[in-house]
N, C-alpha and C positions, 0 to 999 in steps of 0.2 A: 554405402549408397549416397547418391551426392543430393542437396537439397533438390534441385530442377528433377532429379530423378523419382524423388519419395513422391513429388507431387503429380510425375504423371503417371505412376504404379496408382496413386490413390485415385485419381481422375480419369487416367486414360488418355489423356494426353496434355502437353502443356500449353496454357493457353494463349492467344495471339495475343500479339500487341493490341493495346486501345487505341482508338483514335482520339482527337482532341477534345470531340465533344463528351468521349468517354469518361478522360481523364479531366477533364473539370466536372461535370458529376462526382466524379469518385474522390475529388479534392473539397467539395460543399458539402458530402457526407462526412469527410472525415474530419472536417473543422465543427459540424455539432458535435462528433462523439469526442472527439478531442476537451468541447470545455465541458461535456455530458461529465466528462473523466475530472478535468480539472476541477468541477464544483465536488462530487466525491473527495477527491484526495484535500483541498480545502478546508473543508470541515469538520476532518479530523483534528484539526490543532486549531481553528479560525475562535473558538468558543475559548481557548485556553486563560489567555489574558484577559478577558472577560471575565472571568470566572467571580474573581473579588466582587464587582459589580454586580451579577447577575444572585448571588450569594444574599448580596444586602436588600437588593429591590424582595426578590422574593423569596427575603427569609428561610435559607437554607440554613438547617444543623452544620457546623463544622465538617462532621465524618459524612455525613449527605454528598457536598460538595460535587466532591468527583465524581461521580456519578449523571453526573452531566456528561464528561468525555469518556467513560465506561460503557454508560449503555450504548451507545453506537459503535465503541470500537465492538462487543461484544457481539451485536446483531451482524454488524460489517464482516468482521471477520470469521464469525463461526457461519456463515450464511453463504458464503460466496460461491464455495463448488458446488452446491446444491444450487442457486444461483447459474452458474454456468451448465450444468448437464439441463436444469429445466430450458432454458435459452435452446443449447442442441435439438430436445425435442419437440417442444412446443415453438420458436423461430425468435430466431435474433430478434429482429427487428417488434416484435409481442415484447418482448419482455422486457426488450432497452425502453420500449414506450408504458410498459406498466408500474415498471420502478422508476423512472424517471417521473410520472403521475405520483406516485406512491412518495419518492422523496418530496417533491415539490409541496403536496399537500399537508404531509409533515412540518416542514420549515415553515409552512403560513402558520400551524397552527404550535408551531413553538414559538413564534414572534406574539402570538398571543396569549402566552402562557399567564397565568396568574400565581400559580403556586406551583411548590417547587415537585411535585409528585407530577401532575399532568408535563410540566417539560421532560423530567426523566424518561416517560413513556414515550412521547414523541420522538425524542432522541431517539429513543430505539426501533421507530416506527422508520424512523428517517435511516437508518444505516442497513434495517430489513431493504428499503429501498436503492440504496446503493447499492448494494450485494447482487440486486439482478441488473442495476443497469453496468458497472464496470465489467463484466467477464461480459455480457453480453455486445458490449461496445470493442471492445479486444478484440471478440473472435469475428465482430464485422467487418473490424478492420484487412483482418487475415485472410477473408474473403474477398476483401475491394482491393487487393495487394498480390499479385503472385509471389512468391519468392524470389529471393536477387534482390538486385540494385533498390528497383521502386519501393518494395515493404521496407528495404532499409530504413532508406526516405523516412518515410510513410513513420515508423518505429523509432526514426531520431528523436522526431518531433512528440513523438510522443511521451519518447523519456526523458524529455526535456519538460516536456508539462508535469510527467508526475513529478518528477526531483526536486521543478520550483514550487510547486502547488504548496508542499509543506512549508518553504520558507515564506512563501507571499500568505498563506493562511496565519502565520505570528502578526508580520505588517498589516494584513487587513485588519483583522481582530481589535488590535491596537486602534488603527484610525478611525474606524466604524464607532466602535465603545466611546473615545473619545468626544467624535464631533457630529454623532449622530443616535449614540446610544444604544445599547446592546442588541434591541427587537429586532435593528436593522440586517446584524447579520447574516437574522433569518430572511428577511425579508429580500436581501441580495439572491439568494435563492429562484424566489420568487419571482423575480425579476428579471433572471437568466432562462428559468425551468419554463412557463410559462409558452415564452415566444420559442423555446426549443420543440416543445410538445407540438406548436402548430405546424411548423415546417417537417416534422421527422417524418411522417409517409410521405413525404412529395421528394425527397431526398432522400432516404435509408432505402436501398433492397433488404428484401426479405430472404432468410437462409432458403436453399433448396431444399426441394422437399418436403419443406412446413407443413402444410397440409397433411400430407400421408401421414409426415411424423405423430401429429396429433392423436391419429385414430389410434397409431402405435402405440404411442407413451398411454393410451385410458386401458391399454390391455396389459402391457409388462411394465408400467413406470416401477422402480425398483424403491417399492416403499420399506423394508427392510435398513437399505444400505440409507438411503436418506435420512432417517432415525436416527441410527446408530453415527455417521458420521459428524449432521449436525449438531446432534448431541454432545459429543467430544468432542466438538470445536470449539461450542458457545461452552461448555463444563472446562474447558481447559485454559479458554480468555479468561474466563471469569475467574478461575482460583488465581492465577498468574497474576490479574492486573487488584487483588485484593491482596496479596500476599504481604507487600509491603507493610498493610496496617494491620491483618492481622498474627501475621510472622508464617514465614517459610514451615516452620516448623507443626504449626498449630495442627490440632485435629482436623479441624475443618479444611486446611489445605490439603492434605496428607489424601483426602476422604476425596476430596471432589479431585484430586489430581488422579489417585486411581481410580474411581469409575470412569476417569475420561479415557483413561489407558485401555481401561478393560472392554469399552465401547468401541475405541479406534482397534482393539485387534478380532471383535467380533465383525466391528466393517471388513477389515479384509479378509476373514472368511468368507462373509453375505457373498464379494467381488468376487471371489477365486469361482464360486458355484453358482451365482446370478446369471440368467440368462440373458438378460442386459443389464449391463449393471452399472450401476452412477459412475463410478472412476472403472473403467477399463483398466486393469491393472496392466493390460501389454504393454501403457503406454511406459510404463517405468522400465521397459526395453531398450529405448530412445535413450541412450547415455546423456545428448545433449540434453534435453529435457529433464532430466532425473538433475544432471548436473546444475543446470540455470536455479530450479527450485531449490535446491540446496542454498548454491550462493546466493540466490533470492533472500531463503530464512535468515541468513549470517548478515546479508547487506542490512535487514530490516532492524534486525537486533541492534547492529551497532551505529546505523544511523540514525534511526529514530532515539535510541538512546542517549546520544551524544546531544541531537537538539533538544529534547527534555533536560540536559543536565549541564547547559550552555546556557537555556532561558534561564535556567532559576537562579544559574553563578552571576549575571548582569542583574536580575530584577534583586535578588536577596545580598549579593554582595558588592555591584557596584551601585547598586541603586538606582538603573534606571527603570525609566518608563515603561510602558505597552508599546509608546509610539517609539522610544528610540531603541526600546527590543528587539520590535519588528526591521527598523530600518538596515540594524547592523545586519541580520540575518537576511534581508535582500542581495550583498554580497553574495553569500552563497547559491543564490538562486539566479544572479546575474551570472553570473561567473557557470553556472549549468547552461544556460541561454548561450552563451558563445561559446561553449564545446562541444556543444551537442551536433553541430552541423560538423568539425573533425569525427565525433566519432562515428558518424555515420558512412563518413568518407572511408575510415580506416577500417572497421567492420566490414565493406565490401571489399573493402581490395586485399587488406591483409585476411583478419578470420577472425570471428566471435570469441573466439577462445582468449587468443594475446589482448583483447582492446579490454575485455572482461577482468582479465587479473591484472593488466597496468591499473584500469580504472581503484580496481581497491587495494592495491598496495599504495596508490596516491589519497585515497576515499581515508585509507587506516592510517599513512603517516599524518596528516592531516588533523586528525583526532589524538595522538599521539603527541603530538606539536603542544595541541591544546590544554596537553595534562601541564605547561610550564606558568599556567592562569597565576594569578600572585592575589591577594587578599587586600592591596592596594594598589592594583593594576589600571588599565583605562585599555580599551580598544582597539586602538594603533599599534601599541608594544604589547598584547595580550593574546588579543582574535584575531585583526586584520590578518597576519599570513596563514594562521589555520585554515579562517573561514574563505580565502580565496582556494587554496588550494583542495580543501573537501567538496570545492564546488563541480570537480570532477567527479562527483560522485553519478553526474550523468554518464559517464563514462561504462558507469557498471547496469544503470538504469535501461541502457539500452540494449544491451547487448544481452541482457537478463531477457530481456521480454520477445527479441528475436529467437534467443535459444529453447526458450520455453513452448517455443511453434514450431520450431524447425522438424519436420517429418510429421505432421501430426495430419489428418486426414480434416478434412470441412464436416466432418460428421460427429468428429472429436474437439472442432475448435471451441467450443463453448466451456468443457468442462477443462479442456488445455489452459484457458486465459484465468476460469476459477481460479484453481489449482495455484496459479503462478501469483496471482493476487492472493490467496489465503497463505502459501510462504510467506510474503512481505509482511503480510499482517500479524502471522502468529509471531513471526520474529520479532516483528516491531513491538508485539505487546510484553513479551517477554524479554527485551531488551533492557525498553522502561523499566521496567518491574525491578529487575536485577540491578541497574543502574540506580534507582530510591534506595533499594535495600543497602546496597554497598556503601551510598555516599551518607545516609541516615546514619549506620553502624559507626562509619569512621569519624563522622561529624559528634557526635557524642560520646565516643571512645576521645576525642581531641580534649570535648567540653571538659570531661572527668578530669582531667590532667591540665586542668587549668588555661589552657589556651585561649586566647581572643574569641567572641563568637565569629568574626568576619575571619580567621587565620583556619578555626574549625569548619565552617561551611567549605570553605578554600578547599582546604584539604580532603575533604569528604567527596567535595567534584573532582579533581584530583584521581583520585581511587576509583570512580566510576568512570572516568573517561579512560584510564588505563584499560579498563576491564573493556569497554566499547573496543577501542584502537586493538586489541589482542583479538575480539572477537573476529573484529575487522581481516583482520592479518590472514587469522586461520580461512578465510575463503579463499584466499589464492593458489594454495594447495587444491584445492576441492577442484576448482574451476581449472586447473591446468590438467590436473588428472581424471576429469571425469568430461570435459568440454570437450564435444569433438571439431577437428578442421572441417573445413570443407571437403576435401582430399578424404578423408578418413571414412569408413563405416559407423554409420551411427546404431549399432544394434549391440 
């Protein structure tokens, strides 16, 4: 079934063209949800090089620390497809405007932090809020968009925001910290959320059906499956992104990896026999879909892993800055900014599929490149050709977030856009995670045997950036074999 097809099986028929005044409307909506989306994916790494900083003002323990970018990845990511199905029932447009309330007033009240326990909480107050506004901004997009040409459009640009959001969130972080001082971060926030929250009813439509939905969701909302999956989401961030410091191995990991296991196959009983149920499991029918999510968890793995273990090779072994961390890592994110309008071009005319595994066979030699870093290296002879050419990584960014829509009905768009957000994230946390352990192990395995401490870091990033680049690799497989064309069935 061809995409224009799924959509007027699910509709009833396809819908007209817009007029002009339509589509500028539908281009002022999509430019709030667009940086709705960019302040989310920002703020997962904007805190990072701040960290030192924020550590000393307010007297954070050592092992504390991270737990500043922990608690929001964990709320963030274990929260999101709950996040998306409540958005389906209760209406896009409620929920992008109650997380987006919800992040906003977090970030004011993290720029106020005093002690390091009240920001921790916030933190996690703040990525609870994210988690309803990004699937709920996705799947409004999916609705101001038909299928074809325009949602390409529409999804270039917007995998072009998430892919740079993470590098611009290193360079912010850096120049904020710098010449304005850490509160401000939050306070950027603030700043953006604010004036977004006034305009969003006068510019967002609201899902159909909302209303009805509502009365629906107080009689069958599926509180079972909600439990159980949020549960194993935030149980499975959280052993993953502690694993590092307390070892793969430990009891404690071992313990919260299985109940998350044991939880995520009680969820898919609850689905299989639910009368509505949080994830429709028919949708993992949708090969494209199944397939995008896939390549999704792999792109997340091994890109977020790579820039975790690229920041730390420049700040611990060349020594630079926050601000000249950030800047080199703009590269990649410029370098997403002008591809993203080919890959959008090439996604409609060619097919999701091919533009998907070019983008991370380029995404993974790229990281690959990067394993040649040297212990006395500089930029130009090091990263420059890496980090231009992983800047394709929009390549896959886009064509991930198309695929992951493709057949899915307006009923299902909210938990669709979850779904494809909570891949990127589990991966990503699980990336990092494997990325510290690998390059910690071999870093100290170096030390034992005498080697330089800057030759030992080297090589510890080295080994992890292998292990990204391979991750990397294995999507292309996935996404050729499980991505369907146009032309093809997607069931």
């Amino acid at each position: 079934m061809t995409s224009v097809e799924a959509r007027s099986d699910a509709r009833g028929a396809v819908p007209s063209a817009p007029d002009a005044t339509q589509m500028e409307h539908r281009w002022r909506a999509f430019a709030l949800l667009a940086v709705a989306c960019f302040m989310t994916v920002v703020d997962m790494l904007i805190v990072n090089v701040a960290l030192p900083t924020i550590g000393t003002r307010l007297h954070f323990a050592e092992t504390d620390l991270q737990w500043v970018v922990t608690a929001y990845a964990i709320t963030f990511g274990g929260c999101l497809l709950l996040g998306g199905r409540t958005a389906d029932l209760l209406g896009r447009r409620r929920m992008f405007t109650a997380g987006l309330a919800l992040f906003t007033a977090a970030s004011f009240a993290c720029a106020l932090a005093t002690s390091a326990t009240f920001l921790i909480v916030m933190r996690g107050v703040q990525g609870l809020g994210a988690a309803a506004v990004l699937p709920a901004a996705l799947s409004i997009v999916m609705n101001l968009f038909p299928e074809g040409a325009e949602r390409n459009k529409a999804l270039g640009i917007w995998g072009a925001v998430g892919a740079s959001g993470a590098t611009f969130g290193v360079l912010a972080g850096g120049a904020i910290t710098r010449y304005a001082g850490w509160p401000y971060i939050f306070y950027l926030n603030v700043a953006i959320g604010v004036p977004a929250l006034l305009i969003a009813r006068r510019v967002l439509p609201e899902s159909e059906g909302a209303q009805s939905r509502v009365q629906d969701a107080r009689r069958r909302y599926d509180i079972p499956g909600a439990v159980t999956v949020t549960g194993s989401l935030v149980l499975a961030v959280y052993a993953i992104s502690q694993a590092p410091t307390v070892g793969w191995t430990a009891a404690r990991t071992l313990i919260l990896l299985a109940i998350a296991a044991a939880l995520l196959v009680t969820f898919v009983i609850v689905e299989a026999r639910a009368q509505a149920p949080l994830l429709p499991l028919r949708l993992f029918r949708l090969k494209t879909l199944a397939g995008s999510n896939a390549v999704g968890f792999l792109l997340g793995a091994a890109f977020y892993g790579y820039i975790f273990v690229g920041t730390l090779y420049m700040q611990q072994v060349l020594h630079y800055s926050a601000m000249t961390t950030g800047l080199a890592w703009l590269t990649v994110g410029l370098t997403g900014v002008v591809l993203a309008g080919p890959a959008q071009i090439l996604v409609t005319k060619a097919s999701v599929k091919l533009v998907m595994a070019t983008g991370m066979t380029l995404t993974a030699t790229g990281i690959l490149w990067a394993t040649q870093v040297r212990a006395h290296g500089g930029f130009w002879g090091d990263l420059a050709g890496p980090f231009f050419l992983t800047g394709s990584v929009t390549w896959v960014f886009i064509p991930v977030s198309i695929g992951a829509l493709v057949g899915v009905t307006e009923r299902d768009a909210g938990v669709a856009s979850g779904l494809i957000d909570s891949s990127q994230q589990l991966g990503g946390a699980i990336g990092i995670a494997i990325a510290s352990t690998v390059a910690a192990a071999r870093s100290q395995a170096m030390l034992g045997h005498g080697h330089a401490a800057a030759e030992a870091l080297t090589g510890g990033f080295r080994q992890a950036l292998w292990v990204c680049g391979l991750v990397g690799l294995a999507a292309v497989p996935v996404a050729l074999s499980l991505v369907r064309r146009p032309t093809e069935t997607d069931s």
